[in-house]
Structures are given as C-alpha cells and as structure tokens.
TISE-959894 format. One line per field, with one value per residue (C-alpha): chain; residue number from 1; residue in three letters; x, y, z. Coordinates in Angstrom, 2 decimals. Example, Ala and Ser with C-alpha at 12.3 -4.5 7.8 and 13.67 -1.06 7.14 Angstrom:
BEGIN
koldren <- A/A
marmar <- 1/2
tilo <- ALA/SER
east <- 12.30/13.67
north <- -4.50/-1.06
up <- 7.80/7.14
***
This chain:
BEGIN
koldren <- A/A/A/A/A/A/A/A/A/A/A/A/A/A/A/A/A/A/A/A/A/A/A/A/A/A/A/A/A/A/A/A/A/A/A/A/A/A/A/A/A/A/A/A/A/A/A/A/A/A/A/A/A/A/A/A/A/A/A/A/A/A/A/A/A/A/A/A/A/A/A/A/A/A/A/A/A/A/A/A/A/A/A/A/A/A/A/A/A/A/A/A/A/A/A/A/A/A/A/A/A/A/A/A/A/A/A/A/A/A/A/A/A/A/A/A/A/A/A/A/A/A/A/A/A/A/A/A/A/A/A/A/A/A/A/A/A/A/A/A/A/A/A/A/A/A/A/A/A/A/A/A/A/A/A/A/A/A/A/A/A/A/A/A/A/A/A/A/A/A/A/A/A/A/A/A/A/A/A/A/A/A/A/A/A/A/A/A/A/A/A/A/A/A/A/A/A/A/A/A/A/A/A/A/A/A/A/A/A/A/A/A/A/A/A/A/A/A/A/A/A/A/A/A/A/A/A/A/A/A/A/A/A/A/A/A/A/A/A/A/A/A/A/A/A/A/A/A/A/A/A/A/A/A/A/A/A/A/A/A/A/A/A/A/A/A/A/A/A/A/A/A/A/A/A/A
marmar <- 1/2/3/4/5/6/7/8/9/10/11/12/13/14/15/16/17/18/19/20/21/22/23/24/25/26/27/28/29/30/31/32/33/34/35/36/37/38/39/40/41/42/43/44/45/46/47/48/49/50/51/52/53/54/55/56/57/58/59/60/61/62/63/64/65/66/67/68/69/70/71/72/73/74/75/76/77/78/79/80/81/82/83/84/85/86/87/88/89/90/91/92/93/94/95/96/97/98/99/100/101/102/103/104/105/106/107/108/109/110/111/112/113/114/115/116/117/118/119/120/121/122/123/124/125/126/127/128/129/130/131/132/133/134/135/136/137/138/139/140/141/142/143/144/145/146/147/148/149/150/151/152/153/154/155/156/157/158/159/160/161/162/163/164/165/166/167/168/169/170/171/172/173/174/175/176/177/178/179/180/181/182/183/184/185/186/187/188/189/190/191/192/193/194/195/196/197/198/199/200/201/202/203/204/205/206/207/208/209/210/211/212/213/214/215/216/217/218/219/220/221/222/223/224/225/226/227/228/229/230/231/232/233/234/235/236/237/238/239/240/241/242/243/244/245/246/247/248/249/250/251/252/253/254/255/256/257/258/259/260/261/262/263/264/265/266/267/268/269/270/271/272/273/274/275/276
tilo <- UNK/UNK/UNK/UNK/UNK/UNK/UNK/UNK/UNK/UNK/UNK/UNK/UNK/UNK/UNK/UNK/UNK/UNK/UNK/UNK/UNK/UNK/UNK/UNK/UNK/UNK/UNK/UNK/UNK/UNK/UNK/UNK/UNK/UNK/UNK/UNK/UNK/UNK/UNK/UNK/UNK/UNK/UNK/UNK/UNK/UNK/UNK/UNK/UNK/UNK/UNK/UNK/UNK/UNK/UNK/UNK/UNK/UNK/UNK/UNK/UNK/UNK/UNK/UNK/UNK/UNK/UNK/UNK/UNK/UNK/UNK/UNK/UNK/UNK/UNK/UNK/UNK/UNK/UNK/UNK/UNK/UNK/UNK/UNK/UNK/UNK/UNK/UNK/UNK/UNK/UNK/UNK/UNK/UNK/UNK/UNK/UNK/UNK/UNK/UNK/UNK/UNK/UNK/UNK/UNK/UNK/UNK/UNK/UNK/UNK/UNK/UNK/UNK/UNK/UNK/UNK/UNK/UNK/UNK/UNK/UNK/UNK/UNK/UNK/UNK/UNK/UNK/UNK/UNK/UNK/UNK/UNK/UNK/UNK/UNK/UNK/UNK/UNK/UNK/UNK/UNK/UNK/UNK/UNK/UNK/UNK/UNK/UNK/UNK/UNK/UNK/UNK/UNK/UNK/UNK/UNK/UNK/UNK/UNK/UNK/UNK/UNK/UNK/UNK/UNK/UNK/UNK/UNK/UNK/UNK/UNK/UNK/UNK/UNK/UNK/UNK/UNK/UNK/UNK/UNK/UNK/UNK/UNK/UNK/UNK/UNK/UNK/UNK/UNK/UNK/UNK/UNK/UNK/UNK/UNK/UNK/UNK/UNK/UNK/UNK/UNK/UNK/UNK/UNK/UNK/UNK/UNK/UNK/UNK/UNK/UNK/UNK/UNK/UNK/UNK/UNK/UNK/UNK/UNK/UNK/UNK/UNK/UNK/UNK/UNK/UNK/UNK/UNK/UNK/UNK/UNK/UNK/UNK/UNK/UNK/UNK/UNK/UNK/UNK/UNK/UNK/UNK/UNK/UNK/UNK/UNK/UNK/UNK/UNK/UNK/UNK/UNK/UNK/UNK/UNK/UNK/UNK/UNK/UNK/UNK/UNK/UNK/UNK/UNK/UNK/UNK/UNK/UNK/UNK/UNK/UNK/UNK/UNK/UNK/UNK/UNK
east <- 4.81/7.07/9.35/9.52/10.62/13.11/14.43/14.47/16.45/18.88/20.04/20.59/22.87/24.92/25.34/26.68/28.78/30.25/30.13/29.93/31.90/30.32/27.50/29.71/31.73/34.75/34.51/38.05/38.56/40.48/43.97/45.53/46.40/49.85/51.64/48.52/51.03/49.87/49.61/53.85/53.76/56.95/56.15/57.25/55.47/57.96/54.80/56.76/53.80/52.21/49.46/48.70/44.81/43.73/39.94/38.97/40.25/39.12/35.53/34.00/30.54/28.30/24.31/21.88/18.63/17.59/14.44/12.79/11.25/9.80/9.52/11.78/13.42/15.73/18.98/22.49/26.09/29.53/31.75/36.24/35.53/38.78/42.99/43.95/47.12/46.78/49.84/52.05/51.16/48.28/44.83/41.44/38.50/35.50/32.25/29.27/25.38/22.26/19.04/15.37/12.94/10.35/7.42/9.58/10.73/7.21/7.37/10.70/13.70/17.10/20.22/23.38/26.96/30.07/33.33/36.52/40.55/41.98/45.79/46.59/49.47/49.27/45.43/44.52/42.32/43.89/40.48/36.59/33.43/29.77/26.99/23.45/20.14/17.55/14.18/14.75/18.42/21.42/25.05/27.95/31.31/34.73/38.14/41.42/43.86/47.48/48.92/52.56/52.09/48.98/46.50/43.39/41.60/38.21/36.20/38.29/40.51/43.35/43.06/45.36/44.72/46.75/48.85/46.63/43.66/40.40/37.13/33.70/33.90/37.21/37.01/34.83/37.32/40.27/38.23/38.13/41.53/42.07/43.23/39.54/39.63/36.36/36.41/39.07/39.22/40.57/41.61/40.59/41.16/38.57/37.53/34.15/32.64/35.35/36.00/37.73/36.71/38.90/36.40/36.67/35.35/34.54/34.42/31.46/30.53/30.67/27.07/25.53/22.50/20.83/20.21/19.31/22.80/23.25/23.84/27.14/29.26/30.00/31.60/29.69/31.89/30.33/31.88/31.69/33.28/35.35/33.75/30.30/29.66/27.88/26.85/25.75/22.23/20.98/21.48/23.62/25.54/26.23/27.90/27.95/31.21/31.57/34.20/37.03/39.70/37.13/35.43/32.60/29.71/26.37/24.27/24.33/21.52/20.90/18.76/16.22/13.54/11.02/12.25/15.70/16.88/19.02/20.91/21.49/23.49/21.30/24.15/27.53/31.05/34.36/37.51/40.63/43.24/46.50/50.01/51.04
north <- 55.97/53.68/53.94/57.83/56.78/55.01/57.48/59.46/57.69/56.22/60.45/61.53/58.47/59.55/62.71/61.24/59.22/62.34/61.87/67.82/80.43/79.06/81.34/84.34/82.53/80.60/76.87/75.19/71.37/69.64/69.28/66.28/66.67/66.34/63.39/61.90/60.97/59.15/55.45/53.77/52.33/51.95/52.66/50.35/51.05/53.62/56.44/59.46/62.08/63.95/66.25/68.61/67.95/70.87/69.72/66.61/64.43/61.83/61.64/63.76/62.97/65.04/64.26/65.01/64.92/63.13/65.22/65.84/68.81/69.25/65.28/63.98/60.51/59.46/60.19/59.56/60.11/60.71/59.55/59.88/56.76/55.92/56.10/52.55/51.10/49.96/48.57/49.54/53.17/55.14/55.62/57.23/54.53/56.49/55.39/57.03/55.39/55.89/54.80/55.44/56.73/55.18/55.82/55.03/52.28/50.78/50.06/50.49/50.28/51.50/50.71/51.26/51.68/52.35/52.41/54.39/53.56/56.23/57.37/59.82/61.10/61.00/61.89/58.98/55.72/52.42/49.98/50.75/48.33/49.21/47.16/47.96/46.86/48.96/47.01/43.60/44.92/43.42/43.94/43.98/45.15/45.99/46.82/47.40/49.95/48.72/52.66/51.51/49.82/52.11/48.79/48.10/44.64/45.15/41.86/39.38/42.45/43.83/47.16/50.16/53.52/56.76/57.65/58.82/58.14/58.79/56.42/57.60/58.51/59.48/62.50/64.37/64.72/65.00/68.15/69.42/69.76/71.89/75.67/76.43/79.83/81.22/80.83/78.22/74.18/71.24/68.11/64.62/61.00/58.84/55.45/53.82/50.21/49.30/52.79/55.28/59.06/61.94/64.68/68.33/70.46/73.94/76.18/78.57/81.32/82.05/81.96/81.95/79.05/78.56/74.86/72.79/72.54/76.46/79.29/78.94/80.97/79.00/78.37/76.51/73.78/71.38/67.84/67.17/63.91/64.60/61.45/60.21/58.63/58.43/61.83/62.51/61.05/62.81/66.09/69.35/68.42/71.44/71.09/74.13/73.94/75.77/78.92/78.29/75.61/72.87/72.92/71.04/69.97/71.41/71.28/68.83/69.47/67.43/68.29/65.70/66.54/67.73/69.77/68.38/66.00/67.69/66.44/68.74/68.98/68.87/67.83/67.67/66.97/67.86/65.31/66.04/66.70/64.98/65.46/62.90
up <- 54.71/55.34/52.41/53.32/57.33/55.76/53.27/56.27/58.77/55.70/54.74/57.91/58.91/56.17/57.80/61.00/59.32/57.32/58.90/61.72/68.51/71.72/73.55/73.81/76.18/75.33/77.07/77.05/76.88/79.92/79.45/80.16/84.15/85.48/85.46/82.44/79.55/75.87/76.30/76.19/72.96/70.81/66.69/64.58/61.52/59.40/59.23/60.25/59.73/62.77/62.48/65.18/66.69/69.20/68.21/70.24/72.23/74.86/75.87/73.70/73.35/70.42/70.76/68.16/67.16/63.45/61.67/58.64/58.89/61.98/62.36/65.06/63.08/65.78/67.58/67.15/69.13/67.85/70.64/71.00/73.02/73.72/73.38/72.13/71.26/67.37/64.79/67.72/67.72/70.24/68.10/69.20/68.93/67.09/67.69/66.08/66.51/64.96/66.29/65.32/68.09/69.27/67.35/63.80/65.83/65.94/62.28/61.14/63.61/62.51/65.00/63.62/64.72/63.12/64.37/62.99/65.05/63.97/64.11/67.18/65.72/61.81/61.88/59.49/59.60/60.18/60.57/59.83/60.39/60.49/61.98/60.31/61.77/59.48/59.15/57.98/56.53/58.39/57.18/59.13/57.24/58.38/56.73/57.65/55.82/55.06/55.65/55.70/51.90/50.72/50.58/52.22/52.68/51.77/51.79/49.67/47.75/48.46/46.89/46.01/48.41/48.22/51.23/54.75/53.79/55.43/56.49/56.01/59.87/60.65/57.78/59.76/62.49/60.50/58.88/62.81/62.97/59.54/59.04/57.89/55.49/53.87/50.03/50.22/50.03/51.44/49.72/51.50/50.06/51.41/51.11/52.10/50.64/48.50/46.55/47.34/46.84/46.40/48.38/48.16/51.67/50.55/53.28/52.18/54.63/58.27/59.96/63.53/64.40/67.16/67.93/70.78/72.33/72.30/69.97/68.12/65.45/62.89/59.10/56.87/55.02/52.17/50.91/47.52/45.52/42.59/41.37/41.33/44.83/48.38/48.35/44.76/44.59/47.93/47.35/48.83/51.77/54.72/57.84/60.43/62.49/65.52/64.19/66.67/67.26/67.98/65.05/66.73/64.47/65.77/62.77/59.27/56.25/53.29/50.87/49.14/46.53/49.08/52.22/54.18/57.10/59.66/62.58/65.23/68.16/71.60/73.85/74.34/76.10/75.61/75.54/77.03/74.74/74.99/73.28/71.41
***
C-alpha cells in the first residue's frame, strides 16, 4: 500500500512540475493599471531576445487536485508569485507545491516545492531549486543557468546548454505563451538534474472537459523527449490547455500500468499582465 501511495504522489508531481475556452464566457486578466510600469532595472547582460507573453502574469494562482482514479492523493499550486529583479533584468518568481492530504499524510507525507526565476522578457530560465520532503526522502537542489555564455552550474559542473533554455517548471509556461496549431509541434530545450532534454510538445486535438474549476475548451498538447528521460518510464503524458490566449492548464494525465494520476484544476486566479 504504501509503495503504491508513493508511486502515486511521485507521477503526479511530475505533472506539476511539467510541469498545464472558458464557460462560454470570455474572463480577461487585469491589465496593469495606469501609471503600474515593469520594475526600473537597467540590462546589462547582452540577451537581446523578447518574446511576447499575453498568458500569465502576476498573481496567478492554478489549484488542483492530485488522484488516482477516484483516490484523492493530495493537492498542489502553480503560483506567478512575483516580478523580481534578476542578473539586472525583471523575472517572474515561479513557485509550484505539492503536498499529500491528510489521510496519505498519515503514513506517507510528501511536501515539495520548486521554484523557477524566470526571464520576463526573453521567456527563459535563469535559476531552478527544488526542496523534497517525501517520506523519509529529503533533497534539496538548485542551479543556476549561465544564459549569456550557454553554461549552467549544476552541483560541482559547469556544463554546456544550448541558447534559452527551459527548467522543468518554467517549460510549462513558456508552452502558454506559444502559437498552438493542431497537428503541429513545438521544439523546447530543457534541462532538469544535470541533463538536458531536447522535448517535442505535440499539439494533438482540440477537446472540451469538465473539471472542478469549470468547463473549458481546450487543445490537448503532449511532451515527449527526443532522448530517453524524465518522462519515458511513466508512461503517455497529456496536458489539456484552455484553447485561447491563456493557455491555462486545467487538466494533466499520466498513464501507469494500471489506470492514471491526474491533476486537475479546482481553482484559480488570473495575474495581471504587464509590458515589458
């Protein structure tokens, strides 16, 4: 029993950390008011790209609900917690948690957080740490991405990374702010515990669920590595996106060997969205 809680609670915090239409009626973020401007900050760093984000923004808050079948696991938020000033240029702190409820709690507690500071302007990661707590596992880890010199400092390496690339958080909302097209892909370098993973997102169909949070129209994107990696041994990977400009995550799947672990959106808030 408890090896299967486990298995449980480990798959579906791999979904978060992918890790994600509205009822009929369309619900706009806030726009930044008058006079709000992006955090003065003078770049220094030589990283001329910009990317265009009309997905998230600040205080966005995404709740779900962790289950395996119809067992309820846990919970976990993905939160656009704040604008931060980072290598001399303004970056979104990501924070994403995953906790156990409290009847898996009672005999094997999972409390996790990871944390993405991710580039407001060139849509890329620039530092990633994770804190686990799952049973008598403890492992904190954090590294730091060198995006001016394509180098990352992973533990006691310094290791080669191609240009932009992604942590195992921030892809998910770099994916939010893509030209999604059924039948087509997008191309995402990512890295995540000292490897890094070139990772295909196939968008596969368009599709309308009804979860917790609401009833949504949606396009159904899956991840895949072009190499063996995080994904491979737990099965088929599908995220439902909301079909619109926020691209909002409101449902994950995995499959295992018998049945799937979901997370699905019960709650939510929308950030303001600044121009940067």
């Amino acid at each position: 029993m408890v090896c299967m809680v486990k298995k449980i609670l480990i798959v579906a915090l791999s979904l978060i950390t992918f890790a994600t239409g509205f009822y009929f009626i369309e619900i706009v973020p806030r726009k930044a008011s008058a006079g709000t401007e992006s955090p003065a900050v003078t770049d220094d760093s030589g990283i001329g790209r910009y990317e265009e984000n009309l997905a998230f923004g600040i205080g966005e808050i995404l709740q779900f609900d962790i289950g395996y079948g119809f067992i309820n696991a846990g919970y976990a938020t993905m939160e656009v917690k704040d604008l931060i000033e980072y290598n001399g240029r303004p970056c979104y702190l990501l924070i994403s948690t995953a906790n156990s409820n409290r009847f898996f709690s009672s005999f094997y507690r999972v409390e996790d957080r990871v944390e993405s500071v991710f580039d407001a302007r060139g849509l890329f990661s620039w530092h990633f740490e994770k804190k686990l707590s799952e049973g008598s596992y403890q492992a904190n880890k954090s590294y730091s991405f060198d995006q001016e010199n394509h180098r990352v400092i992973y533990e006691n390496d310094t290791l080669d990374i191609n240009n932009y690339i992604q942590d195992a958080l921030s892809i998910l909302y770099y994916v939010r702010t893509r030209d999604l097209k059924i039948g087509e892909s997008i191309y995402v370098d990512n890295f995540t515990d000292g490897k890094s993973y070139p990772m295909e997102v196939r968008v596969l169909q368009k599709e309308t669920v009804k979860v917790k949070a609401g009833k949504f129209d949606c396009l159904v994107v899956e991840p895949l590595l072009l190499s063996a990696g995080i994904f491979q041994h737990e099965g088929r990977l599908k995220v439902w996106l909301t079909d619109d400009r926020l691209k909002l995550p409101v449902l994950m799947k995995s499959k295992v060997l018998v049945g799937s672990i979901s997370a699905e959106l019960t709650d939510y808030q929308l950030g303001e969205i600044l121009d940067f």
